[in-house]
C-alpha positions in Angstrom: -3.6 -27.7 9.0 -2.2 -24.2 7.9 -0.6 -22.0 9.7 -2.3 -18.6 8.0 -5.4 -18.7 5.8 -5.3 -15.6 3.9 -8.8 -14.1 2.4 -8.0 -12.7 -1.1 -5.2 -12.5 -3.2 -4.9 -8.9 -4.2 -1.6 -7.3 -3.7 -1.7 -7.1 -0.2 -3.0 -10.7 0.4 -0.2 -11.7 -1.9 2.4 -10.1 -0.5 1.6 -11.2 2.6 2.1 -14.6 1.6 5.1 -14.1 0.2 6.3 -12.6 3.6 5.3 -15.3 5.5 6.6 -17.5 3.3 10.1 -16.5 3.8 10.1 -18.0 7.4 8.6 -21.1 6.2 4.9 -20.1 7.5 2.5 -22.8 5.8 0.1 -20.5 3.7 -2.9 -21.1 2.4 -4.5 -17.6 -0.1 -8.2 -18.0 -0.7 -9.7 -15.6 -3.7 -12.9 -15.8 -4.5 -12.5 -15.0 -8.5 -11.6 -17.6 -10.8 -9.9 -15.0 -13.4 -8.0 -12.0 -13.5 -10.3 -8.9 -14.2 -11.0 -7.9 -17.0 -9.8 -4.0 -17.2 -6.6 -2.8 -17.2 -6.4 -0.1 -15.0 -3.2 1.8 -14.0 -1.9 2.1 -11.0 0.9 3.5 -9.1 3.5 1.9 -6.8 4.8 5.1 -4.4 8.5 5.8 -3.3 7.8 3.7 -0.3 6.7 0.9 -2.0 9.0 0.5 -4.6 11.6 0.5 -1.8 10.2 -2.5 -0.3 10.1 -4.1 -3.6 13.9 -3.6 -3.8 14.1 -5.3 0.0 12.5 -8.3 -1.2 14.4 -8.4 -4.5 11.1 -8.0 -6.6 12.4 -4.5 -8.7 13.7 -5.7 -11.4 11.2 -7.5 -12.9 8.6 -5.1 -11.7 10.7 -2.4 -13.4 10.4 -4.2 -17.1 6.5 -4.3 -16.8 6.0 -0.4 -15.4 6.7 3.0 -16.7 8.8 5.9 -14.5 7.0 9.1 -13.7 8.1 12.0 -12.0 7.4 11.7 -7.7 5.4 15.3 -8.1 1.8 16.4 -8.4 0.2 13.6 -6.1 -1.9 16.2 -3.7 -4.9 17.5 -4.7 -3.5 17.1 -8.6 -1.7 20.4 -7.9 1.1 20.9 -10.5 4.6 21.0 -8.5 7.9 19.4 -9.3 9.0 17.2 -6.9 11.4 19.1 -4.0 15.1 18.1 -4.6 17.1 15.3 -2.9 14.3 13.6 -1.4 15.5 10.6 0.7 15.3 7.8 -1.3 17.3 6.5 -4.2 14.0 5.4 -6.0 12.5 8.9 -5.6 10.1 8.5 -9.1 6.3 7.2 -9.5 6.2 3.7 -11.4 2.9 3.7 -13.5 1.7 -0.3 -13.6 -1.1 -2.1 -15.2 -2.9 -3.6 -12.0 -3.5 -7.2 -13.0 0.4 -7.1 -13.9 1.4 -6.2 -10.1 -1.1 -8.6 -8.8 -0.2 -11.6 -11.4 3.6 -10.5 -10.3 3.3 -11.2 -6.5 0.9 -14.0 -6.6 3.7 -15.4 -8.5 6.1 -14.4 -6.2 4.5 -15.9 -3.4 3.5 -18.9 -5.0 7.4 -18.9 -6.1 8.4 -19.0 -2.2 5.3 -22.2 -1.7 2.4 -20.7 -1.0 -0.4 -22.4 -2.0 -3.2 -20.0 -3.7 -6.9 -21.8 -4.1 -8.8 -19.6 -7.1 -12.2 -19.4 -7.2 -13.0 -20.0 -3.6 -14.1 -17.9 -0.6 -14.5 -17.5 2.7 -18.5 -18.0 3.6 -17.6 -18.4 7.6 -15.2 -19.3 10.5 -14.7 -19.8 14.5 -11.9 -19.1 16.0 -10.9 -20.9 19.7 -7.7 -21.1 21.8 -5.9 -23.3 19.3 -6.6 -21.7 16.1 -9.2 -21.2 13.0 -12.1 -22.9 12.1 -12.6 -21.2 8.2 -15.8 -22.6 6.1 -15.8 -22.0 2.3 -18.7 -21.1 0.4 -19.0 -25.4 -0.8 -19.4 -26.5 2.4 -15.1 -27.3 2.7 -13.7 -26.6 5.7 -10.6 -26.1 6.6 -8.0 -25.5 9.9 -5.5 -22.6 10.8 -4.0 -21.1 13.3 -4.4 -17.4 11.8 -7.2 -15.8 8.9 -6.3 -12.4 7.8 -9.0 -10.9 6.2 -7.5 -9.2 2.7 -10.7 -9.1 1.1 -11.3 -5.7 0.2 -13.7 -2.8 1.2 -16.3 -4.7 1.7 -14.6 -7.5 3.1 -16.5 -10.3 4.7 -14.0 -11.4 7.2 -14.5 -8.4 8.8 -18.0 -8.2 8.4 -18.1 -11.6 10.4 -15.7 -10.6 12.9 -18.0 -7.8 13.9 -15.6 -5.5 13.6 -17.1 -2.2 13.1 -16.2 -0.2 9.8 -17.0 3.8 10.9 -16.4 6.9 8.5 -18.3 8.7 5.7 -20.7 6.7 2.7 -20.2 7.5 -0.9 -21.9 11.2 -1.0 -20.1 11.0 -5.0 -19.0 9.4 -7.4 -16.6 9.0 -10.3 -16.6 7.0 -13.4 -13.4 6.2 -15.1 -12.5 4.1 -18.2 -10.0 4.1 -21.4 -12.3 4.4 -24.6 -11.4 5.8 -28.2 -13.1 9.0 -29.3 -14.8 10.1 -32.8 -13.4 14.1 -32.7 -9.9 15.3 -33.4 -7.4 15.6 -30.3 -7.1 19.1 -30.5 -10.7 19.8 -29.7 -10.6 17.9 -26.6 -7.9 19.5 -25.5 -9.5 23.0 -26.1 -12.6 21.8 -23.8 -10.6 19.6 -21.1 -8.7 22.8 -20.5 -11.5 24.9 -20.3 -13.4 22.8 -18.0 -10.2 21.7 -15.5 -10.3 25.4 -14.8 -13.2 25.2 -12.7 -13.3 21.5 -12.0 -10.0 19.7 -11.4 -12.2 16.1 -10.8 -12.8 16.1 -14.6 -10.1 14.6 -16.8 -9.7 13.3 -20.3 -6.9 12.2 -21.5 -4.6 10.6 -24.1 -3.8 6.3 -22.7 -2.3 4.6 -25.6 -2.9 5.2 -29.6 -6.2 6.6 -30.5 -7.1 5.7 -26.9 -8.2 7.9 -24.1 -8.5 7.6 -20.0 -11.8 9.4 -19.1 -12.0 10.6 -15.8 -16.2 12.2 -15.0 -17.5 13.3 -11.5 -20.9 12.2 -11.2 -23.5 13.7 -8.6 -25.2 11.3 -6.1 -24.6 7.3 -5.5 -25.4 4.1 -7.7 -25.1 0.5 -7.2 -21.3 0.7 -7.3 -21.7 -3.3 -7.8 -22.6 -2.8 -11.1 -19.9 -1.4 -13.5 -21.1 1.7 -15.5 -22.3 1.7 -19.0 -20.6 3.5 -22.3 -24.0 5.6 -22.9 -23.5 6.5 -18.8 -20.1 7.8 -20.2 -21.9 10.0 -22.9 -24.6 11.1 -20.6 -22.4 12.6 -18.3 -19.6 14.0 -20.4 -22.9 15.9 -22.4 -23.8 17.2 -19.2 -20.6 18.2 -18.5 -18.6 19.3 -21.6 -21.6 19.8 -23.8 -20.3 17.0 -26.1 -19.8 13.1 -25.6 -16.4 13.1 -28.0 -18.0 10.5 -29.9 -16.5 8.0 -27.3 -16.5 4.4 -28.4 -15.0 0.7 -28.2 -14.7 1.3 -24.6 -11.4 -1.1 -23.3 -13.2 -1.1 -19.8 -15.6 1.0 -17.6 -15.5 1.2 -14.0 -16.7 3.3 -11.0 -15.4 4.6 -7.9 -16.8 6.2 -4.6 -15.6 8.8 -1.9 -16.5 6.5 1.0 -13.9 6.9 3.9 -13.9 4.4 6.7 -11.7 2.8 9.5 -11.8 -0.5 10.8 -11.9 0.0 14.9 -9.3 -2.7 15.6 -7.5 -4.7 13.0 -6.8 -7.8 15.1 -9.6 -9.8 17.3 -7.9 -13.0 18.8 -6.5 -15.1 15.7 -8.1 -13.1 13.2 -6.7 -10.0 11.4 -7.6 -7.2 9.1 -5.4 -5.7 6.3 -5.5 -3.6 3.1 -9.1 -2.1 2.0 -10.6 -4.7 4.1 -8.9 -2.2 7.3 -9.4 0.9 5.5 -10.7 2.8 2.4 -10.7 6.3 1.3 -11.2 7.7 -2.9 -8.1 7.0 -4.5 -6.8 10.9 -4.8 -3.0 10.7 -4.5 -2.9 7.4 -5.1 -2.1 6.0 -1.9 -4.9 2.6 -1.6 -2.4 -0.1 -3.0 0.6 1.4 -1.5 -1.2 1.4 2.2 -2.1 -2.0 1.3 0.9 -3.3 0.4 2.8 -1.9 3.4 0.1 -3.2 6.1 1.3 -6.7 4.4 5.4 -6.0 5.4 4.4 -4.9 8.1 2.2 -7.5 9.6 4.5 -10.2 7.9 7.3 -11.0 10.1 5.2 -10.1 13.0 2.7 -13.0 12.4 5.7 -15.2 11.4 7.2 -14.2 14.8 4.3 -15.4 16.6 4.2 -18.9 14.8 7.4 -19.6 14.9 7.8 -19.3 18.6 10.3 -16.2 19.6 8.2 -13.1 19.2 8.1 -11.1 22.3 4.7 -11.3 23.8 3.4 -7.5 22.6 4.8 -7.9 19.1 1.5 -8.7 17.1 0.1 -5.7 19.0 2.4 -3.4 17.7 0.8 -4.4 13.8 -2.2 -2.7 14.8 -0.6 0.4 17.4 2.0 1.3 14.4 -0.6 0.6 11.0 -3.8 2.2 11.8 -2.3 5.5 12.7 -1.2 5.9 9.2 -3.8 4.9 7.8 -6.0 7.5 9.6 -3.5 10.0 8.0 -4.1 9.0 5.1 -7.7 9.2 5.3 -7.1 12.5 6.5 -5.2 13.6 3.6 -8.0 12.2 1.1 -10.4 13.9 2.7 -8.7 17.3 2.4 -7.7 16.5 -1.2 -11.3 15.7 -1.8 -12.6 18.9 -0.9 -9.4 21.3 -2.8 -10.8 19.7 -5.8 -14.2 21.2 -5.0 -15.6 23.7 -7.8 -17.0 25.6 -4.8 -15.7 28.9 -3.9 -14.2 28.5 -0.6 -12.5 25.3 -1.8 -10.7 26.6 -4.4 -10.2 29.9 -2.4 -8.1 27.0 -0.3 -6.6 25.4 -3.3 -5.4 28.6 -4.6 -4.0 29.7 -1.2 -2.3 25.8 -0.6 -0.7 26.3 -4.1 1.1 29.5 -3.7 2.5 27.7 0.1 3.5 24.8 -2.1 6.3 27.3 -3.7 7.7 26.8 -0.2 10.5 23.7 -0.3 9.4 22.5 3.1 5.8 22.2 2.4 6.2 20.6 -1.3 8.4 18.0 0.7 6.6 17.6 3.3 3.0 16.5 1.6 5.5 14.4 -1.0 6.6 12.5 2.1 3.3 12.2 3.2 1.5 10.6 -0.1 4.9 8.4 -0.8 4.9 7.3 2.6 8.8 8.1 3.4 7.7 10.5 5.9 6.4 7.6 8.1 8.0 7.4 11.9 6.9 4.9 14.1 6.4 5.7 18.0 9.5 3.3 19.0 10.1 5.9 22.3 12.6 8.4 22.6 15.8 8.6 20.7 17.3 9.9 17.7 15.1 11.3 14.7 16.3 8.0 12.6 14.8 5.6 15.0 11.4 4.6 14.0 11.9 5.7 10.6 13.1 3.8 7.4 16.4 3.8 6.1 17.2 4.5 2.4 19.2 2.3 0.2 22.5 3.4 0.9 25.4 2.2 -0.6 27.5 -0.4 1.4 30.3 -2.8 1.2 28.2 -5.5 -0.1 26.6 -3.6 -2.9 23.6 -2.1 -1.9 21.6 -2.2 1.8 18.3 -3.3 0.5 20.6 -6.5 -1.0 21.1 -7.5 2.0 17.3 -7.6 3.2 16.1 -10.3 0.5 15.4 -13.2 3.1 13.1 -10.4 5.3 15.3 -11.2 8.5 16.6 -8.2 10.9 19.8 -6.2 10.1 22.5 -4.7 12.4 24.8 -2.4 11.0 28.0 -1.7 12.6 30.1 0.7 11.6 32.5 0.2 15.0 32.8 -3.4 13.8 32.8 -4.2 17.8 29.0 -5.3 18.2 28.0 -8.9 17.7 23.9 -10.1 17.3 24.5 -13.2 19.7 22.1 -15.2 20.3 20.0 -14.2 17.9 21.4 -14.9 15.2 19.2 -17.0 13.3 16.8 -14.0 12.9 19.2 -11.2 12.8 22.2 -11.0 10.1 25.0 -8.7 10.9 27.6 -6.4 8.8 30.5 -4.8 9.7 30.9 -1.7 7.3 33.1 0.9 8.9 33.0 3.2 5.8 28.9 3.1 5.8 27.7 6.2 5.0 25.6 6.2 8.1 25.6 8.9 10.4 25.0 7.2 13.6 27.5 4.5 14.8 25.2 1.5 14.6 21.8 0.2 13.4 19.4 -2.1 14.0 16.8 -2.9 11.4 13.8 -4.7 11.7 13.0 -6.9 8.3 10.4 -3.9 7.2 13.5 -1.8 7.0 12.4 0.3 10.2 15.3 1.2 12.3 14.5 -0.2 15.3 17.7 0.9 17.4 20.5 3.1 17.0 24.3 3.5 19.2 27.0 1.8 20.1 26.5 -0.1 23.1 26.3 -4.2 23.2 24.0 -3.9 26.0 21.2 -1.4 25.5 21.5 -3.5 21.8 20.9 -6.8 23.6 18.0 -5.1 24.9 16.6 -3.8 22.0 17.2 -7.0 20.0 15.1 -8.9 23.0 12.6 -6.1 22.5 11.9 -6.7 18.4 13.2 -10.5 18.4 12.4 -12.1 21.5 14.9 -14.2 23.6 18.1 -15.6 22.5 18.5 -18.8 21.1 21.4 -19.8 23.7 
């Protein structure tokens, strides 16, 4: 008997183990491949994500495997520095092979105890009052009291929920892949330029020695289930560029789509959506992992909550009420970028238009807060701007706030050093830090580093704290 079964081990299936993990939730990740794949495609861990990787302790070492970019040019690929002071203290892109961030949190979560099955998947389940019935694909079966489905876009936990999956198909299509080339660099750079004038979708690029990352639009929808081929590669970049490069020893070939879609509820009784299996959109700006990952601290301590025995009743419900909002932003945003990197007239007419308001400080900012994610508030009611919002790493007299958020466990920070966390104590840690460089008097923080109250006064905390972390323990 598990307490969560978890469907995939990706980085958001991963990192929600890990989260449940650290309040002793018995775990059980399910992924269906036996071996890491076999392309090593870049990705990109966002502002907002790196912060969380810094809650859980997890930067470091994520740090020595990824390269620092500058946080600019995420919308629509249009060239901008980043706006100054933006409200983090990890305000930079960090560039990571994918199979290194997954291999890095499956470890981290098998680190904590979770136990991760390879090569096994999820072929059915039925759920009743108790918990989980969950079938594999050999016949096994096996018991929880949650399944969250983290198995990707087309995810068959939510295909056997019946939970429906609306939004645009693929009306496009991209290949990408890292390949060498047979002409000199300087050539390619004379034609990449001359193309990206009129078609920002195209991209071709130096990846490593002798290596290049080859980005192609490609008209109309193929079996995405099977990768692409080198000659596809040549095909298209003839059509387009007039030349294939003499592309060769390609390191791997892929294909993406523009498909946009929305799961209609991300929770159905003891079964729960997260990641691509809740939501997809093309991967302009960058934002599919980082959405992924965030669903996964987000849900985490929620679901713990609820199996340990002190959430509030309504706290599961706020995963889906507080999640699925962003992500339809983010769709949204996709969806515009998608079309300001049309070749068409009026697109570009747009693009153009959008570039010269990007000189504007508080537009830059504000589409950089949207991509990174640091622009997220949750509807926590009225108050103060802060609440609802995350807090940045600030300095405090333990070292550094994020420090103190390792064990994913709630936060109040008291500057008036008069405020106590009571009862609750055994989910809430407390500091007294008159010399925080704050703001507000007080805070309380949930363990996704949310701030969940702000003031001064013990009681409307008490009922804030019975709000987010149920009743007292005495």
């Amino acid at each position: 008997m598990f307490d969560v079964i978890i469907s995939g081990c990706g980085p958001t299936g991963a990192m929600l183990a890990a989260e449940l993990r650290l309040h002793d939730v018995r775990v059980l990740v399910l992924e269906q491949e036996t071996e890491p794949v076999s392309f090593v495609r870049i990705v990109g861990l966002h502002i907002r994500s790196i912060e969380l990787m810094a809650m859980r302790g997890l930067l470091e070492r994520i740090l020595e495997r990824g390269r620092q970019r500058p946080a600019a040019g995420f919308f629509a690929a249009i060239d901008k520095p980043a706006p100054e002071g933006l409200d983090s203290a990890y305000a930079y892109l960090l560039g990571i092979p994918q199979p290194v961030i997954v291999h890095l949190l499956e470890e981290h979560a098998i680190a904590l105890g979770a136990q991760v099955r390879h090569g096994c998947a999820v072929a059915g389940f039925a759920q009743d009052d108790e918990g989980v019935t969950v079938e594999l694909a050999d016949g096994e079966q096996l018991r929880s009291r949650y399944l969250v489905g983290c198995d990707g876009g087309r995810s068959t936990v939510r295909k056997l929920l019946g939970v429906g999956f609306p939004g645009e198909p693929s009306r496009t299509e991209t290949l990408m892949g890292e390949m060498e080339v047979g002409v000199p660099q300087e050539e390619i750079a004379a034609k990449v330029a001359e193309i990206r004038e009129t078609d920002r979708r195209f991209s071709f690029g130096p990846a490593g020695v002798g290596v290049y990352r080859v980005v192609i639009p490609k008209a109309g929808v193929s079996d995405r289930a099977e990768p692409p081929t080198l000659e596809d590669f040549k095909q298209q970049l003839r059509t387009i560029a007039g030349t294939d490069f003499g592309v060769h020893s390609p390191r791997w070939l892929s294909r993406f789509g523009d498909a946009t879609r929305l799961a209609e509820r991300y929770r159905l009784g003891r079964v729960l959506l997260a990641g691509d299996a809740a939501h997809i959109h093309p991967p302009i700006g960058g934002q599919g992992l980082n959405l992924g990952v965030q669903d996964a601290f987000n849900l985490g301590w929620k679901l713990a909550a609820q199996i340990r025995g002190w959430a509030p009743e309504t706290l599961l419900d706020t995963y889906q009420a507080e999640r699925r909002p962003v992500a339809e932003d983010v769709l949204d945003n996709t969806r515009a970028q998608m079309e300001l990197l049309s070749p068409e007239p009026g697109p570009q007419a747009v693009r153009r238009l959008l570039t010269e308001l990007m000189d504007f400080d508080e537009v830059n900012r504000h589409l950089i807060e949207k991509i990174t994610a640091i622009g997220i508030r949750y509807d926590f009611g009225a108050g103060p701007d802060l609440l609802g919002r995350r807090l940045r790493d600030i300095d405090v007299k333990q070292g550094h706030l994020y420090g103190l958020l390792h064990r994913g466990r709630g936060l109040l920070l008291d500057r008036t050093e008069r405020l106590t966390v009571g009862g609750w104590s055994d989910r809430v840690d407390y500091l007294a830090d008159p010399t925080a460089v704050l703001g507000v008097p007080c805070v309380l923080l949930r363990p996704d580093g949310h701030v969940a109250w702000v003031g001064d006064d013990q009681q409307d905390l008490d009922d804030h704290l019975s709000r987010w972390f149920g009743k007292p323990a005495n």
